[in-house]
C-alpha positions as a Markdown table, in Angstrom:
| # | Residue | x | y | z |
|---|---|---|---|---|
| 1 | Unk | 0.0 | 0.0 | 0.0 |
| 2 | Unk | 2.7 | 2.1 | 1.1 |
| 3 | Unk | 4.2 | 2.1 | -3.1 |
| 4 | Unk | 0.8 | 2.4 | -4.2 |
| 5 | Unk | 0.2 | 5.8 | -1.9 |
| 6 | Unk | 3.4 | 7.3 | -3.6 |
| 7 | Unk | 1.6 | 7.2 | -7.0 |
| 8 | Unk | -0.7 | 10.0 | -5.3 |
| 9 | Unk | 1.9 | 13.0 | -6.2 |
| 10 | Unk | 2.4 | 12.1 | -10.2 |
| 11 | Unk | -1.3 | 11.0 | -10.4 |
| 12 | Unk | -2.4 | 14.3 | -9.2 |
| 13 | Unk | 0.2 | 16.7 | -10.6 |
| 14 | Unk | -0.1 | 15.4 | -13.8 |
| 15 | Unk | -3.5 | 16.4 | -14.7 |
| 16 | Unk | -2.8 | 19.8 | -13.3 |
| 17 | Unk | -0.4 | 20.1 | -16.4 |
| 18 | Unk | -3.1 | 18.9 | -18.9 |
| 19 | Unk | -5.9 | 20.9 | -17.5 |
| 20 | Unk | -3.5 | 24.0 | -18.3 |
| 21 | Unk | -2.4 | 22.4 | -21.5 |
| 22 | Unk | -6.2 | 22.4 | -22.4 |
| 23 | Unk | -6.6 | 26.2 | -21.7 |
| 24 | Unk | -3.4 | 27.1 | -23.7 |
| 25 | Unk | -4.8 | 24.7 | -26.7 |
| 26 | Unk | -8.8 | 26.0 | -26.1 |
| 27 | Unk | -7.8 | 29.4 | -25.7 |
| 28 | Unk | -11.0 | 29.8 | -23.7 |
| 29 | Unk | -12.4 | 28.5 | -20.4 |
| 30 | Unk | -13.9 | 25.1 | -20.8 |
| 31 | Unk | -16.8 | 23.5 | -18.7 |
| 32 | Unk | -15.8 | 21.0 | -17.2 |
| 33 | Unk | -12.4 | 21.8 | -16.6 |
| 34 | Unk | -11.5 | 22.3 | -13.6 |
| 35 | Unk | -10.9 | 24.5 | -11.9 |
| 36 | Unk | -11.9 | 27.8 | -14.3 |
| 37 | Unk | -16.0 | 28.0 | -14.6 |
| 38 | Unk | -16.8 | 29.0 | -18.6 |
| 39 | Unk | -18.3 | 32.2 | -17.2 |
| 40 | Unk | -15.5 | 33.3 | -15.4 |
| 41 | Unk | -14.1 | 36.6 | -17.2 |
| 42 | Unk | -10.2 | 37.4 | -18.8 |
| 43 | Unk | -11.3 | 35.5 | -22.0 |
| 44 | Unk | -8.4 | 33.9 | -24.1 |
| 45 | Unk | -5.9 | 35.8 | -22.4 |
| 46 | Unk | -7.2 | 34.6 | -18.7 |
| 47 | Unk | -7.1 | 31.0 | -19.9 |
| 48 | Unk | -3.8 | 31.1 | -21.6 |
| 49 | Unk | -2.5 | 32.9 | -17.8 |
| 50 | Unk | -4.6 | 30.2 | -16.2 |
| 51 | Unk | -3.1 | 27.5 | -18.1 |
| 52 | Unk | 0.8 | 28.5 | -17.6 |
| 53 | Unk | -0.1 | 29.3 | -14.0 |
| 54 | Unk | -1.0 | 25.3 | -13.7 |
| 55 | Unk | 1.7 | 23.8 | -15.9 |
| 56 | Unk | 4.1 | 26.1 | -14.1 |
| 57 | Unk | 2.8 | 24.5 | -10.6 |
| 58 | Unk | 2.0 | 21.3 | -11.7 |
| 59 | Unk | 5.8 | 20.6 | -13.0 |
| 60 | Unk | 7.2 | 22.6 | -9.7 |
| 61 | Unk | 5.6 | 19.8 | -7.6 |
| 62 | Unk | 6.1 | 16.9 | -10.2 |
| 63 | Unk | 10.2 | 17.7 | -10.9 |
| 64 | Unk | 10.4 | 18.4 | -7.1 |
| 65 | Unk | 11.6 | 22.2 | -7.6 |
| 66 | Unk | 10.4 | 24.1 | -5.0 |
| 67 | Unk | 7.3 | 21.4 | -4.7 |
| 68 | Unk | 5.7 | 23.4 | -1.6 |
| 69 | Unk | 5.4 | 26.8 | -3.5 |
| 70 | Unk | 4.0 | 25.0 | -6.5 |
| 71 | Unk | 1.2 | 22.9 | -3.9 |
| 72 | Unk | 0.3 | 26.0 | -2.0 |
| 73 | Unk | -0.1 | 27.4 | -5.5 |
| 74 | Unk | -2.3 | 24.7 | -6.8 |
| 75 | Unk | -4.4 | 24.8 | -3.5 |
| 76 | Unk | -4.6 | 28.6 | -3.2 |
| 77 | Unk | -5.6 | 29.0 | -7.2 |
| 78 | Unk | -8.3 | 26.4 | -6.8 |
| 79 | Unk | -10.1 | 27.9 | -3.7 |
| 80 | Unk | -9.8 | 31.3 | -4.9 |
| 81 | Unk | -12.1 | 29.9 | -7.8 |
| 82 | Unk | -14.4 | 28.0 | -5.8 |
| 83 | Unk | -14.6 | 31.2 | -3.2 |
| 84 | Unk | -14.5 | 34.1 | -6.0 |
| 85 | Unk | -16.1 | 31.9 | -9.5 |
| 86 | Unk | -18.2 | 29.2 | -8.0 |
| 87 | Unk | -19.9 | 30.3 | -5.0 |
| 88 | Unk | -21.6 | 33.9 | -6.5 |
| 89 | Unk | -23.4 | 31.0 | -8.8 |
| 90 | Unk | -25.3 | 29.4 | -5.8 |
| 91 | Unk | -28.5 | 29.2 | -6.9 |
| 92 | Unk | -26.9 | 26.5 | -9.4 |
| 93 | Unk | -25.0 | 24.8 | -6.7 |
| 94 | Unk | -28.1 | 24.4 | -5.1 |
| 95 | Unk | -30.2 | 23.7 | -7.6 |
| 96 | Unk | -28.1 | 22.2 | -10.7 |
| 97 | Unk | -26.2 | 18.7 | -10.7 |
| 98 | Unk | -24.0 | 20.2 | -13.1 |
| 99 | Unk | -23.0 | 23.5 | -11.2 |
| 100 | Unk | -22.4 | 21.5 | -8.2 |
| 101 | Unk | -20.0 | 19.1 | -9.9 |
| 102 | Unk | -18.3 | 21.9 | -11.2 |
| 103 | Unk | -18.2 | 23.6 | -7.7 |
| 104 | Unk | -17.3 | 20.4 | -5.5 |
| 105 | Unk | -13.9 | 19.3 | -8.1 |
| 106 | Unk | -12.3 | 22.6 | -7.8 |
| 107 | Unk | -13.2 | 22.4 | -4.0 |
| 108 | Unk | -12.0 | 18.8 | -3.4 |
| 109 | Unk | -8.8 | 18.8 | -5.8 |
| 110 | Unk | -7.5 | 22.2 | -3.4 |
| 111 | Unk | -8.3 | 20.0 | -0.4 |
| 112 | Unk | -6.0 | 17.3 | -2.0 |
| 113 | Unk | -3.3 | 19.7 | -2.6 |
| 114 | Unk | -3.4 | 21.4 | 1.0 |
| 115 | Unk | -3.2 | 18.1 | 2.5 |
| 116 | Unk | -0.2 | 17.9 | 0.2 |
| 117 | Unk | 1.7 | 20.6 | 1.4 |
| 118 | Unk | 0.8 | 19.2 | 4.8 |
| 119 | Unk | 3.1 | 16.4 | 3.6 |
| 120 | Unk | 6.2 | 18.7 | 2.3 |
| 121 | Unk | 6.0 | 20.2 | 5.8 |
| 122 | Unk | 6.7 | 17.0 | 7.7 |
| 123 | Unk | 9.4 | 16.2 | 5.0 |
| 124 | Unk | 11.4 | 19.6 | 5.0 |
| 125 | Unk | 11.1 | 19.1 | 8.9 |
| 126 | Unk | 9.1 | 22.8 | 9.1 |
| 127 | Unk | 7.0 | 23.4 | 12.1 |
| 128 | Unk | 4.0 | 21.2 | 12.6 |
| 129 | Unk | 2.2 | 24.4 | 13.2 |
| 130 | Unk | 1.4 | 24.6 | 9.6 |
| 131 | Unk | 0.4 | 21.3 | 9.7 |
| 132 | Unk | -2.2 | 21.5 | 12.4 |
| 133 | Unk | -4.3 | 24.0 | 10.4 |
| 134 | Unk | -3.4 | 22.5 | 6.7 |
| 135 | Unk | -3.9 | 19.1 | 7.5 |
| 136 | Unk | -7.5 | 19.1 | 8.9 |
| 137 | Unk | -8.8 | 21.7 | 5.9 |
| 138 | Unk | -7.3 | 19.8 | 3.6 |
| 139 | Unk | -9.3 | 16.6 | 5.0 |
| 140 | Unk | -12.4 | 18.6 | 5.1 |
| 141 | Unk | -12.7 | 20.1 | 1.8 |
| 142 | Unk | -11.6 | 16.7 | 0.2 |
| 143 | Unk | -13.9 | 14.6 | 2.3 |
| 144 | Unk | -17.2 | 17.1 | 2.2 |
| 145 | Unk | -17.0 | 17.1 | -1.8 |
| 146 | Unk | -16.7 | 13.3 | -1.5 |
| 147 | Unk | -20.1 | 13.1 | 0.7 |
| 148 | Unk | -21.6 | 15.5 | -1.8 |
| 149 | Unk | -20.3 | 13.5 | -4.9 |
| 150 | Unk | -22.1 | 10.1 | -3.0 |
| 151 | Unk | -25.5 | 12.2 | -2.5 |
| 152 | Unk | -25.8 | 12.9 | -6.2 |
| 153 | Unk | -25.4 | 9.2 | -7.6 |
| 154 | Unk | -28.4 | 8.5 | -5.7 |
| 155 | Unk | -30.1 | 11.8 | -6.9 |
| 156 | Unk | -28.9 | 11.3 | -10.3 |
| 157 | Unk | -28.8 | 7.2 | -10.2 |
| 158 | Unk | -30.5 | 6.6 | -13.6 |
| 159 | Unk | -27.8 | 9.6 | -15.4 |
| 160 | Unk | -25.2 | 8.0 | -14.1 |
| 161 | Unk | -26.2 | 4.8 | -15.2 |
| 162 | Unk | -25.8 | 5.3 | -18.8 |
| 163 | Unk | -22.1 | 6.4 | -18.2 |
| 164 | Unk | -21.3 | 2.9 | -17.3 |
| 165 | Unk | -19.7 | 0.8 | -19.5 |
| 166 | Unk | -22.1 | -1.3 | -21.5 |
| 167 | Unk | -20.2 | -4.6 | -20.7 |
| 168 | Unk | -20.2 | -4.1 | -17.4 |
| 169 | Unk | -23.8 | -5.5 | -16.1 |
| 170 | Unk | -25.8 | -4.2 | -13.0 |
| 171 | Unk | -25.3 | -0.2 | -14.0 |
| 172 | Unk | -27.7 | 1.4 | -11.0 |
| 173 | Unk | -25.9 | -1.3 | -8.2 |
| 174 | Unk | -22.5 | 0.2 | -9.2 |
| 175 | Unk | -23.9 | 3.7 | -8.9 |
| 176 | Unk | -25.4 | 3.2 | -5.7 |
| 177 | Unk | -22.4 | 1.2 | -4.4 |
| 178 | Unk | -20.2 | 4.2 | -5.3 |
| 179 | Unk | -22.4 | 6.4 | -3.8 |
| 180 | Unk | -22.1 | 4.7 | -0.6 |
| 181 | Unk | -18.8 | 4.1 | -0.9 |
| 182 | Unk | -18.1 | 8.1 | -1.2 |
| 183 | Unk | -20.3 | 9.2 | 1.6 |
| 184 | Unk | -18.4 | 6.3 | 3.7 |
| 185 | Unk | -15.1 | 7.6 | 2.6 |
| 186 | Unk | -16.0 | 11.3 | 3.5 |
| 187 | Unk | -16.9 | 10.4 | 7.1 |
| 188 | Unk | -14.2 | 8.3 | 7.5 |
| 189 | Unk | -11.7 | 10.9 | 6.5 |
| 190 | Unk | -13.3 | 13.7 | 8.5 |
| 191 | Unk | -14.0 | 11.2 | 11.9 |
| 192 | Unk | -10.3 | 9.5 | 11.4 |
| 193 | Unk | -11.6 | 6.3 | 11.4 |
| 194 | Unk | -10.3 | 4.1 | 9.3 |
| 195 | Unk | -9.8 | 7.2 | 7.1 |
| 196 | Unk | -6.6 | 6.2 | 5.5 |
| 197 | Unk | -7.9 | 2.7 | 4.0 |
| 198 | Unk | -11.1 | 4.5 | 3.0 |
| 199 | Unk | -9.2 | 7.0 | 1.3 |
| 200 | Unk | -6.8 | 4.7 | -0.2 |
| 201 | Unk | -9.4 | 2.0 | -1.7 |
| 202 | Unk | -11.0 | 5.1 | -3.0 |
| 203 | Unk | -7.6 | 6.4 | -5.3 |
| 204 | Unk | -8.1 | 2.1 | -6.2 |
| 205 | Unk | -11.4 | 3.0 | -6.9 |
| 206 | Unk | -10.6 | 6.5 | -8.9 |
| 207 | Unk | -7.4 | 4.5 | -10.6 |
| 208 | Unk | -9.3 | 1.9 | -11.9 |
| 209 | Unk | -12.2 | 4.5 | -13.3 |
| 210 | Unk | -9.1 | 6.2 | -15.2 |
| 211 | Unk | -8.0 | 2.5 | -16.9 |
| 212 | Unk | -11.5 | 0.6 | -17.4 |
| 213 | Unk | -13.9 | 3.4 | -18.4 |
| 214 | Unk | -12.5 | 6.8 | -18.9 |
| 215 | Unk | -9.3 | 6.0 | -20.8 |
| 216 | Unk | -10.4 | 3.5 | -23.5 |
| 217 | Unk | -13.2 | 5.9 | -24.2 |
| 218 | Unk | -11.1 | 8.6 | -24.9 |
| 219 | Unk | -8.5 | 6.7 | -26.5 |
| 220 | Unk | -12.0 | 5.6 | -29.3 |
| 221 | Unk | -12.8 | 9.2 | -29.1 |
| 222 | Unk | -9.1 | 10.9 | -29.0 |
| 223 | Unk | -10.2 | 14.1 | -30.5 |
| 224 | Unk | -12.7 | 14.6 | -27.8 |
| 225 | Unk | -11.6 | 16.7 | -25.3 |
| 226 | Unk | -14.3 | 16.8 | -23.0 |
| 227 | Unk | -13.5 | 12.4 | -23.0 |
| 228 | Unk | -9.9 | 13.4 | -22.3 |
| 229 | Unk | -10.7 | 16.1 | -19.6 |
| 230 | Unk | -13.2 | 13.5 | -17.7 |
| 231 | Unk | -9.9 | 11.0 | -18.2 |
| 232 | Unk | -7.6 | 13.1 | -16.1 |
| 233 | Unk | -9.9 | 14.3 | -13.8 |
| 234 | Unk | -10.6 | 11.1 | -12.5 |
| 235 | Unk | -6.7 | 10.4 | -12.5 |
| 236 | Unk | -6.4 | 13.7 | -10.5 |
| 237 | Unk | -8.8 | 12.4 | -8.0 |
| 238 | Unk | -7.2 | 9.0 | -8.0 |
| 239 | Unk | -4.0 | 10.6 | -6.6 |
| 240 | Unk | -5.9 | 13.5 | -4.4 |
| 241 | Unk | -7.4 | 10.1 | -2.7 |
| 242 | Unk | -3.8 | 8.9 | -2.4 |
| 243 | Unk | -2.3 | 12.2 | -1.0 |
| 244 | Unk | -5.2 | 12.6 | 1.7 |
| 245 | Unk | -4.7 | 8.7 | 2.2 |
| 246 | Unk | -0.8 | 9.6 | 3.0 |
| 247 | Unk | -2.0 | 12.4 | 5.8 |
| 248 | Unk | -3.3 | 10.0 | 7.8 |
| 249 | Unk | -1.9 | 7.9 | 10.1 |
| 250 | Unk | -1.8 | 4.6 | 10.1 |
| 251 | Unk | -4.2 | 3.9 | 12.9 |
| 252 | Unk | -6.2 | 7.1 | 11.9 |
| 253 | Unk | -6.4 | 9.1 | 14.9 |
| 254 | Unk | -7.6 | 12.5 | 13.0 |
């Protein structure tokens, strides 16, 4: 497990390169892209900033040059956008699946990455001040988005269904099942118990996501970018799981 729970840096870093890749290439924010909403303004010159700002941070963390900076980069970008983007927009995160999703990745990828710096602290030896506070909102963030990502399969079950893989049989189980198994993870990861095998089975969970379904359909699809943004998404959250997982100890006291 412990091998596995080093995957969680590269796994999650290396989206954050793509999803600025895909704003340099669009030239243009692009729903469901985390973390920019379409509406936000700055136009082609905001998403080409936007996108060098996360390939710049994104390879700092990755190559290991100054990794903190480019963590507290990735985690401070993607709240400002939930705080300063997202939230104004309520009445959708209320009311819209769609809005929320958009809302709840942002929020849960920062969580990931401020759990991460948590983890450069301990390793550069700093004070476990920083820790104390980074650590916990990391947790939170990551784990409330997962509890609110488990309460939509079972409000959008029959949606969800028809993402599933055709060859895989019993579509609406495996929704509810992950739905379950989200909301499970969440509390696990905020009470501490049994938080990091939760949060590890669910980067397992994410991983295989990223190899079974999301990757062969955008490999059939390749010049789909919204296949290829839904691909590293879920390889983002695969490692976020893994990096959260890797905050907590092994006998998950919180």
């Amino acid at each position: 497990m412990h091998r596995l729970l080093q995957l969680g840096v590269p796994f999650f870093t290396i989206p954050m390169i793509f999803f600025g890749a895909q704003y340099v290439r669009a030239g243009r924010y692009v729903g469901g892209l985390p973390p920019v909403p379409p509406w936000a303004p700055g136009g082609a010159i905001g998403a080409y900033i936007a996108g060098v700002f996360l390939i710049v941070a994104g390879l700092s963390v990755l190559l290991h040059v100054r990794p903190h900076c480019g963590a507290t980069a990735i985690a401070i970008f993607f709240l400002l956008c939930v705080l300063l983007l997202h939230a104004p927009h309520m009445h959708g995160i209320i009311y819209s699946g769609v809005d929320r999703t958009r809302a709840f990745e942002p929020l849960a990828l920062s969580g990931a990455a401020f759990a991460l710096i948590s983890l450069f602290n301990r390793a550069e030896r700093n004070s476990d001040r920083a820790s104390d506070w980074v650590t916990p909102m990391g947790r939170w963030l990551f784990a409330l988005s997962m509890i609110t990502f488990g309460i939509q399969h079972f409000m959008y079950a029959e949606f969800i269904a028809t993402l599933v893989t055709p060859w895989i049989p019993a579509h609406l189980f495996w929704v509810y099942f992950t739905g379950v198994g989200m909301i499970v993870v969440g509390l696990a990861v905020i009470s501490g118990v049994l938080g990091r095998l939760a949060a590890t089975w669910l980067g397992i969970m994410f991983l295989l996501w990223f190899i079974v379904l999301h990757l062969p359909r955008a490999i059939a699809a390749r010049n789909n970018a919204d296949e290829w943004n839904s691909t590293f998404v879920a390889l983002a959250f695969s490692g976020a799981s893994f990096i959260v997982a890797k905050t907590m100890r092994t006998r998950d006291s919180a």
